[in-house]
N, C-alpha and C positions, 0 to 999 in steps of 0.2 A: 288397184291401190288397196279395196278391201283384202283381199286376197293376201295380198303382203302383209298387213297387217295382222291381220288371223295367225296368219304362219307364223310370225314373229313371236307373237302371243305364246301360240304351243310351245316354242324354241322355248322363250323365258320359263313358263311350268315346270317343261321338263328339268332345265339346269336347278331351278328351288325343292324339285322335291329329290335330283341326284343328291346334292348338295345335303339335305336332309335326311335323307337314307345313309350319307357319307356318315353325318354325323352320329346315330344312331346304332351305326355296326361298329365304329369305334371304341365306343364308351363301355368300359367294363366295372360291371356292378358288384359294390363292396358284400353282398349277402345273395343267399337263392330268391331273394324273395322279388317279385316283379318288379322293373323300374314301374315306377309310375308314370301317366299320359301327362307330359306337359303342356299346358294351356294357354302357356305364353312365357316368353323369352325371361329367364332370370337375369335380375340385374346384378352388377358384381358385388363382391361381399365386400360390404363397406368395415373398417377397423372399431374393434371393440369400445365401445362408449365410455365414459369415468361411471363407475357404479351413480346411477340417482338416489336422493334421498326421498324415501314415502314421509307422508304428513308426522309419524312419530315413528322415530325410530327407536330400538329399543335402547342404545347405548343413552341419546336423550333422555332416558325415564329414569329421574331419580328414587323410584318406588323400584324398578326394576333391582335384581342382586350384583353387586358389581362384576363378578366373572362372569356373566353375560351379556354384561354393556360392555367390557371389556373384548371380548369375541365378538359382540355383533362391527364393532366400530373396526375393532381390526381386519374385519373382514370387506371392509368399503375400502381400505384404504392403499393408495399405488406405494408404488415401491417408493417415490418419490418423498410422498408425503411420510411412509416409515422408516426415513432416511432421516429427515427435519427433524421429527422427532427426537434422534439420537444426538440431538445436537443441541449445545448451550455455549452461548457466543456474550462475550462480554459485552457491556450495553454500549461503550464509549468506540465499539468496531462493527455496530450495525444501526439503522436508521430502522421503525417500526415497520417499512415498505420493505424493509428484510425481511421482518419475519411473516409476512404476507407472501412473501414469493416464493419463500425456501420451505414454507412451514413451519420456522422452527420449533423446539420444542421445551428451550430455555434461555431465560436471562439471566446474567450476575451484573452484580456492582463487583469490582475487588478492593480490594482497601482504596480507601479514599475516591471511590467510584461514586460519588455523591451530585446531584444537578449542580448548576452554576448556582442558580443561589440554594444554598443548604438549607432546608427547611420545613417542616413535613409536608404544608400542602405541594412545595414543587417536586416533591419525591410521590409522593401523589400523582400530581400530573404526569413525571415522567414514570412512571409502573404504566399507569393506567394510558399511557399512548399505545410502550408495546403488547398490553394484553388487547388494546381494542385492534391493532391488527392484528392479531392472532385471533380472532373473533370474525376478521373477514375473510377466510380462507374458506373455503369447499365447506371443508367439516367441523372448523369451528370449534377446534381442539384448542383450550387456553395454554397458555407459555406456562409455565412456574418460574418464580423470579425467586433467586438465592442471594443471599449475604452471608458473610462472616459474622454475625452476631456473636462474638466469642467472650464478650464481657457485659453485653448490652447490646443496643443496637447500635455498634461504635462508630458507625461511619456518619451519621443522625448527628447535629449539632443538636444539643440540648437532650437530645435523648438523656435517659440513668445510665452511668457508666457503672458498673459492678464491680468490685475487686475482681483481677484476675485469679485461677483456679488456682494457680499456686496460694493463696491468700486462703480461699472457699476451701482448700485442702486442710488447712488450720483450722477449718470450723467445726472439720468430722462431726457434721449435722447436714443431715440427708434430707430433712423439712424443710430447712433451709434454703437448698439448694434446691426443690421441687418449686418452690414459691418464687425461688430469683427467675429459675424458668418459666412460669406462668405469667411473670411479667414481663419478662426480654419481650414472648410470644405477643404477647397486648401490644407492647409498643412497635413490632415488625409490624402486626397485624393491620396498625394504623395504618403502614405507608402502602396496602394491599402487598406484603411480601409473608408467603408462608414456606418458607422453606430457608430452614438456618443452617451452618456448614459447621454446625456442633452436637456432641462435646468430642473435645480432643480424650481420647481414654489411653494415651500414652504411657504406659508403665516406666519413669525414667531412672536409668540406669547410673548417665551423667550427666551431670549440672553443668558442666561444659557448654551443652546444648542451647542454641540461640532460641529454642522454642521452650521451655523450661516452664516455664510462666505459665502457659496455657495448658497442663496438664497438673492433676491433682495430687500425685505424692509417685513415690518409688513405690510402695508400696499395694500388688496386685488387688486385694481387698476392699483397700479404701479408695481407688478408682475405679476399681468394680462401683462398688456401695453410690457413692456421689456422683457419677456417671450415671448410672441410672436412674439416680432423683431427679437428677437436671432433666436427663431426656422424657422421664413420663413430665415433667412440670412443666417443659416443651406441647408434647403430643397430647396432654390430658387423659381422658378415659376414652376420646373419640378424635380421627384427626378431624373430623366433620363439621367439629365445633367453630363455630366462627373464630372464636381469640385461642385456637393450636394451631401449632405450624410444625413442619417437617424436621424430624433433624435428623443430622448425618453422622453417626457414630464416625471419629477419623483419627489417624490416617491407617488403615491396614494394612500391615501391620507390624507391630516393635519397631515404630518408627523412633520411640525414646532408648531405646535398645543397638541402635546403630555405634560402631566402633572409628575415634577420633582419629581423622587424617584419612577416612577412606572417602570424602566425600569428591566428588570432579563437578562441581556444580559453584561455577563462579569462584570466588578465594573461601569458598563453607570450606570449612573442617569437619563437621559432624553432621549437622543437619544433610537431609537428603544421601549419605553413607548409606555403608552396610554391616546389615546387621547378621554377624558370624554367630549365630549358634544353631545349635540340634534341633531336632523337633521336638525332642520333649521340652525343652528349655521353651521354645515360643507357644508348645501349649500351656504350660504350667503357668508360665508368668505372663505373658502377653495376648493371650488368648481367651482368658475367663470374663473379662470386660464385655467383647463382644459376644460373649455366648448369651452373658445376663440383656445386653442390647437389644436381640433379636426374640429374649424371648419377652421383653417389652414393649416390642409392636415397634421395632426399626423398621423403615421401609426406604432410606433413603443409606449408602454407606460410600466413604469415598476412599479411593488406593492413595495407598503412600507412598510418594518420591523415590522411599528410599526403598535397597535391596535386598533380599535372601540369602546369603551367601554368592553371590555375584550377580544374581538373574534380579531386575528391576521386578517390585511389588508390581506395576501396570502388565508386567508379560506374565504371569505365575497364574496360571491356570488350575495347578493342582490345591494353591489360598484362596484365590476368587470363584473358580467353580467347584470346585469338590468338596471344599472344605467348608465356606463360607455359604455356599447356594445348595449346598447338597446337605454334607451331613449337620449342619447347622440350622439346615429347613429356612433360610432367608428367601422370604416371598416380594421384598420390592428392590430396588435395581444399583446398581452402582456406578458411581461418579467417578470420572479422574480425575487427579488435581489437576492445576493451572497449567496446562501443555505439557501435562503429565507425561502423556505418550508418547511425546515427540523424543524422549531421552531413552527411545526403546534402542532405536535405531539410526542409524548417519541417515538414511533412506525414508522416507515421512509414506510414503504407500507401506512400504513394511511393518513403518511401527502400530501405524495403521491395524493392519490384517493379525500382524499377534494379538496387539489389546483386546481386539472386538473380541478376536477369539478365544483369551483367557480368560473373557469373562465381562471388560468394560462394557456396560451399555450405553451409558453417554457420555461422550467426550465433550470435555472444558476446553472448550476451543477460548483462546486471550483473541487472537487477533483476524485471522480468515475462516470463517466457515462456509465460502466456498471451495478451498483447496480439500479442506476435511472432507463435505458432501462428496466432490469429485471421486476422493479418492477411496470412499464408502462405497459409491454405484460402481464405480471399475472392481475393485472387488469383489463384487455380487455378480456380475457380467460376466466377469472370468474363474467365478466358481471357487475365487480365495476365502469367501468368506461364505456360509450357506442361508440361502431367505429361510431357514428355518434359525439358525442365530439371530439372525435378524429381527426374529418374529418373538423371537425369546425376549429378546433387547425391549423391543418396543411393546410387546404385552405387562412387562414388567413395570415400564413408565405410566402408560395409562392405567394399570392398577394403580397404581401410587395417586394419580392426579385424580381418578373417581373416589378413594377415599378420604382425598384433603378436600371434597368438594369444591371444587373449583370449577365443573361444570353449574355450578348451580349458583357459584359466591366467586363471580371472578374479578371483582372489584370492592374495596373495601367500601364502608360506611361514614360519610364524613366526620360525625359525630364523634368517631372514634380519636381522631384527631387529639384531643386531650387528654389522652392518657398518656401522649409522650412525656416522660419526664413530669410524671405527673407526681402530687405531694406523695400520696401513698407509694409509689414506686419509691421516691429520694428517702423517705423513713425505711423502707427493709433492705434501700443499700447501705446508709446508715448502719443499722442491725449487723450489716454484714461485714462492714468494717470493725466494728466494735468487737464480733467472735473473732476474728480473722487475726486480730493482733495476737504475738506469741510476746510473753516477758521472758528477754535472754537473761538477764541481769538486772538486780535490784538491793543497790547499796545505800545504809546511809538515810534510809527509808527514804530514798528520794521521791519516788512514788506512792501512793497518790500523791499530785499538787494541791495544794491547799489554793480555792479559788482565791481568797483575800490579801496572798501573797503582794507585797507593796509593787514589786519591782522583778521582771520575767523579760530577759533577755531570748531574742529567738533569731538563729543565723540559719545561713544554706539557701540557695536561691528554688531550689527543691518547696521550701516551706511556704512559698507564694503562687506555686504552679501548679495548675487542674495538668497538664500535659504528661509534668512529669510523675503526677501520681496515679494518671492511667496508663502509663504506655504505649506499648503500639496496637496494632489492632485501632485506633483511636483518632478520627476523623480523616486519616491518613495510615497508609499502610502501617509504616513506620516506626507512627504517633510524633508528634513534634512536645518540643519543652517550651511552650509555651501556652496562657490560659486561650483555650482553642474552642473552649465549650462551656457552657455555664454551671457553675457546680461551687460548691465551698471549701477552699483551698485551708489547709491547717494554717496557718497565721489566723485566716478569716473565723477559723472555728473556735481559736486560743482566744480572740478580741470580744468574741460574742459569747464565751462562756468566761470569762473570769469578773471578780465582782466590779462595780464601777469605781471603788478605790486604788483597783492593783492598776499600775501603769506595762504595757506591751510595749517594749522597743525593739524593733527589728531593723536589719542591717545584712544582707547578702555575705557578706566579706568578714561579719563577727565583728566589726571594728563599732564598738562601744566606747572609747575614750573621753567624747564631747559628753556622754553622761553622766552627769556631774551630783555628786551627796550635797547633803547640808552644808559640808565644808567646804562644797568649792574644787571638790575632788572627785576623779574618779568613780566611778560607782562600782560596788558591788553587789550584784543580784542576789538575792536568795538561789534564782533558779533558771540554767539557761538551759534550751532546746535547741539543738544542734539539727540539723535534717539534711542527710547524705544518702548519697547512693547512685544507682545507672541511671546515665540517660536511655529516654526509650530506644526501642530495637523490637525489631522482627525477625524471625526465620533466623537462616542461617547469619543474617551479618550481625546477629547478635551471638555466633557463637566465639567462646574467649577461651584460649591458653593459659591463659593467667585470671583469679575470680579478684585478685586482691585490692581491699579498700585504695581508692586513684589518692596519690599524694598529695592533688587537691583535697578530700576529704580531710584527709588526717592534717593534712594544714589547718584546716578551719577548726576541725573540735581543739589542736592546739592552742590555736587562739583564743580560742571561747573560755577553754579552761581557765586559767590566773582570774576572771574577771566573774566568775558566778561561786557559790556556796555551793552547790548542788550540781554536775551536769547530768543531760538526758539525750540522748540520744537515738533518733528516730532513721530508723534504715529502709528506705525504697530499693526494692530490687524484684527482680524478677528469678532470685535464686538464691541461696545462700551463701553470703560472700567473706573470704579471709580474712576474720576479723582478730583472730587470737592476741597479737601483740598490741592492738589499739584497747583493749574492754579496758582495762586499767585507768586509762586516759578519764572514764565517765563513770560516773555512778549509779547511768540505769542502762540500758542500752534494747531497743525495742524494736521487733520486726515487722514492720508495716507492710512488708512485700507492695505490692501496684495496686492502692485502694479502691479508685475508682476515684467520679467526681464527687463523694459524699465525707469531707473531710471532717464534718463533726465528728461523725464516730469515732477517729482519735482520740478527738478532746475530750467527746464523753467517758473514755476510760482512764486516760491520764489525768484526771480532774475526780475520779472517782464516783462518778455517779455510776459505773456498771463495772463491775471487775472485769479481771484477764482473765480469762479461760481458753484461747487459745494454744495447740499442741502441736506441736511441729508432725507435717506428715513428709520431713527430708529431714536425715541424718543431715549437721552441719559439721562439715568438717575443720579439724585444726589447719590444716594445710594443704598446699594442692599434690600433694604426695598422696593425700588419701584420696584423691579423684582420679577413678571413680568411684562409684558405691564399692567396686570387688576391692579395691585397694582398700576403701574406708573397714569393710568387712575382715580384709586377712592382714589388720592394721592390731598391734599389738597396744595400740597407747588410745584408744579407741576416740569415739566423736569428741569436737569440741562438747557439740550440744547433741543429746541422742534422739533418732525417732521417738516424738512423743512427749518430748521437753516440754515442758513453760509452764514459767512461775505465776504465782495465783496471786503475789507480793504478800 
């Protein structure tokens, strides 16, 4: 039995060291240089681990220079997570366990994107939910959260509503408009959001335009000029500074430049079009805005809906990269609008792979940002798009986020809380209202009012409404005509500024007849105010074929007429509107364009305590014959009122 055993033994040896010899004469060695003696059986190669983090790393080190926190973080980072990055998802289509699982690398509110109850601490609470998941992720890269701040923080109940820039364009005052930006930034700053989706630097062509409002004149100069006040009074001298925030030079580019009836986007007419001209035509005129932008320390910039001669701004490679990142030296990253890219193409992987590669670095996803991510990793997988794009994309973003500090300040300060809408803000919207007015006409010296006037008739249902003297953009995409926000509506400014013997009688409809004289009669005012114009609007369903005063209007100044000594009338619009046959009708007539919620500033210059100095930065035309600007231009009987108009009274 020993014997058999023994033997068995040898047998086994010999097959372990065949077996091992087998393996040995096999294996061929990648170099001359000797295999080495192995000492024991290697175990199999297990898959590459997530990069760890050491105790400090360098992209954490806010001493460190940022383009090597920017490289070191980029270089820990999966494909995955520089995916999330390129991504910003509207807050009302993801839950904060979104941005924990995808990475992302942004939030918006969009118009009227505001918590259920509107308020700053619950804009507060919800910011600060999805930066604290984006704070539990691996790397611990913060969100940046965007808003339209385009007149204020308008989505903000109670926030300062500003005149819109049509209005600011009247003030061709650049101090101005740096100071309205330093406080927009204060009051964002409150609700922890640093990154605002302004200023519009639209050069517009025609008044047609449902976006009109939000750009500061036809003129390239003066929205050059006030375009860049705004954005350094945005940005400050550091974006690092606690109270700056980001802004986004938009839309790029001549997006006020697009041609009527080209638009395919919903029943728009203009808005979202295309804009037909040369290149020297969009360098000379539409193009000096953003040169002055960038070299102002833009770091944020977003593509415009509309087209180039047929090819969509989001697919245009040779505006977004060559032009804009290249010979322009643009060092931080660009936005698309609101499912911008998705009108590249029928095909959403397509319009996909053009954007990224014209240039987009983050896409404004409204609704799924997982079809977007999907359709970013297949992409990259099948080599439509290159991880050197990609790296472009996302080095561009984390630049941007190390120098608005937001690795360091990713939640605001409660304290800060009070400066919404704070006195000092409502006095230099005031201010801004007060420059902003243009005097079209002034008969009869109806202007200034005298406060101690006995009797001050005031119609228009405009004259009791914060809504409709902000417009849209204004707690709602929209904006609604109603008091939606706390602010002082002209009536309320006319009641609080005239002496305590003059009586204010107001009436929507003008109908005055119960207002009875001494005799038992009728009254006649010294002096009525009339207040007409658009209801709010946004984007393209704000754009009109027709600009002319609605015969609602001119019903009412008729009525008001027979029944005052004096009229005045006060015009909301968000543009300059057909008024030639009605100026007769009044004998002062005044462009208020969309003041904001600070409706003293009216009073204070119609009551004369600070004169008109307001100057139109839009030719107003006699008719819609001269619309557009080229028509007003090769227009032989020229403006009603010309660039640069207003009387001083």
């Amino acid at each position: 039995m020993k014997k058999i055993t023994h033997f068995l033994s040898l047998i086994l040896m010999l097959m372990i060291l065949s077996a091992c010899a087998s393996k040995t004469s096999t294996a061929t060695p990648l170099t001359n240089t000797p295999e080495p003696t192995l000492t024991h059986t290697p175990e199999p190669v297990a898959p590459t681990p997530e990069p760890t983090l050491e105790t400090h790393p360098i992209y954490l080190d806010p001493e460190a220079p940022v383009e090597a926190r920017v490289e070191d973080l980029l270089a820990r980072m999966t494909l995955e997570e520089k995916l999330g990055q390129m991504t910003l998802i509207e807050k009302n289509s993801v839950q904060p366990k979104g941005v924990t699982e995808y990475f992302l690398g942004g939030i918006l509110s969009g118009g009227g994107g505001s918590p259920e109850s509107n308020n700053v601490s619950h804009w507060v609470e919800m910011v600060n939910s999805f930066q604290q998941a984006a704070l539990e992720t691996r790397l611990k890269i913060p969100i940046i959260y965007g808003v339209d701040a385009v007149h204020g923080h308008g989505n903000l109940k109670g926030a300062t509503i500003f005149p819109h820039n049509v209005g600011l364009g009247a003030t061709h005052d650049a101090d101005l408009l740096t100071r309205i930006g330093q406080a927009t930034a204060e009051e964002m700053a409150a609700t922890g959001i640093w990154w605002n989706y302004a200023p519009v630097l639209a050069v517009v062509q025609d008044i047609r335009w449902g976006r009109t409002y939000e750009a500061y004149s036809e003129n390239t100069e003066v929205v050059t000029t006030l375009g860049t006040a705004y954005l350094q009074g945005l940005q400050g001298t550091s974006l690092a500074e606690p109270f700056t925030v980001l802004a986004t030079p938009k839309h790029f580019i001549g997006d006020g430049g697009t041609t009527w009836g080209t638009s395919t986007t919903n029943n728009y007419q203009i808005d979202q079009g295309d804009m037909q001209v040369d290149e020297t035509t969009l360098r000379t005129l539409f193009l000096p805005p953003y040169q002055a932008a960038v070299d102002a320390g833009a770091m944020s910039l977003m593509a415009s809906y509309s087209s180039w001669n047929g090819t969509k701004m989001h697919a245009q490679g040779p505006l977004l990269t060559d032009l804009f990142k290249g010979e322009l030296g643009f060092q931080g990253f660009v936005v698309s609008d609101w499912a911008g890219i998705d009108q590249i193409d029928a095909d959403f992987y397509t319009s996909v792979v053009i954007s990224i590669n014209a240039g987009v670095d983050m896409n404004m996803v409204p609704y799924d940002h997982v079809m977007f991510i999907n359709a970013l990793t297949k992409a990259v997988e099948q080599g439509d798009i290159s991880l050197a794009r990609i790296d472009d994309a996302v080095r561009r973003i984390l630049r941007t986020k190390f120098m608005l500090g937001l690795f360091e300040r990713p939640f605001p300060d409660p304290a800060w809380e009070s400066l919404v809408g704070s006195a000092d803000h409502r006095v230099l919207g005031q201010e801004a209202v007060r420059k902003s007015l243009v005097l079209l006409q002034n008969e009869n010296a109806a202007l200034p009012i005298a406060k101690d006037t006995p009797l001050i008739f005031i119609a228009g249902e405009y004259a009791d409404n914060i809504g409709a003297q902000c417009g849209g953009w204004t707690i709602e995409w929209q904006g609604v005509a109603a008091n939606i926000t706390p602010g002082t509506t002209i009536l309320e400014a006319f009641e609080a500024t005239v002496s305590a013997g003059t009586t204010v009688q107001y009436n929507r409809f003008g109908r005055f007849e119960n207002v009875l004289d001494e005799n038992n009669q009728p009254a006649i005012a010294e002096v009525g105010i009339v207040v007409v114009g658009e209801a709010p609007y946004a984007e393209g369903q704000g754009d009109r074929a027709d600009l002319a005063l609605s015969e609602k209007d001119i019903a009412l100044i008729t009525q008001v007429r027979p029944q005052v000594n004096k009229l005045v009338v006060i015009l909301l619009s968000g543009r300059p509107l057909i008024i030639t046959e009605q100026l007769p009708l009044a004998d002062a007539w005044v462009a208020a364009w969309l003041p904001g919620t600070e409706g003293q500033g009216i009073a204070d210059v119609l009551f004369g305590d600070y004169p008109f100095t307001g100057k139109l930065a839009f030719s107003w035309p006699r008719s819609m014959e001269q619309v557009p600007l080229s028509a007003l231009q090769a227009s032989a009987e020229g403006a009603l009122f010309p660039f640069g108009f207003g009387l001083e009274e």
